[in-house]
C-alpha positions, 0 to 999 in steps of 0.5 A, a space after each residue: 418664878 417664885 416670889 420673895 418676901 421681905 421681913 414684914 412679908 410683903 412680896 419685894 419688888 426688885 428695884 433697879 441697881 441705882 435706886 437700891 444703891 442710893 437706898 443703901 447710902 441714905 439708909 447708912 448715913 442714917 443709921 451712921 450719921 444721924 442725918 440725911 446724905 449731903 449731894 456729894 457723899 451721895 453721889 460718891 458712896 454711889 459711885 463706889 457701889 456702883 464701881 465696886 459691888 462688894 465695896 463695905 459701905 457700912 465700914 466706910 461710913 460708919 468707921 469715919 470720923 464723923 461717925 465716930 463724933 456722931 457716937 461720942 454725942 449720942 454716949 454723951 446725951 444719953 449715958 443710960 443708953 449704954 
């Protein structure tokens, strides 16, 4: 079995589906939201995935209204951003 590497190369190690799901939602709600996932839109992004594996959580997370407010504040704060 060949081994894969991530992007820093370092071997990956294959984690169990439920553990990159919940990885996967953290990370989205993060980079979308700017804040760690409340228990109930982890456990129902999880279910989604879980569900449904081609399910777009990216476009799920990041085009909800929340997303969105969260965006206009940060163009707000930080307009040199731009």
């Amino acid at each position: 079995m060949e081994t894969e590497y991530d992007l820093f190369g370092m071997p990956s190690i294959p984690m169990p589906p439920e553990m990159e799901n919940e990885f996967r939602v953290r990370q989205a709600y993060r980079e979308f939201l700017g804040r760690d996932p409340e228990q109930g839109g982890l456990d129902y992004y999880m279910q989604q995935l879980q569900q449904n594996p081609n399910f777009n959580l990216a476009s799920a997370i990041g085009n909800s209204v929340e997303a969105q407010e969260y965006n206009r504040e940060q163009i707000r704060q930080n307009p040199a951003n731009l």
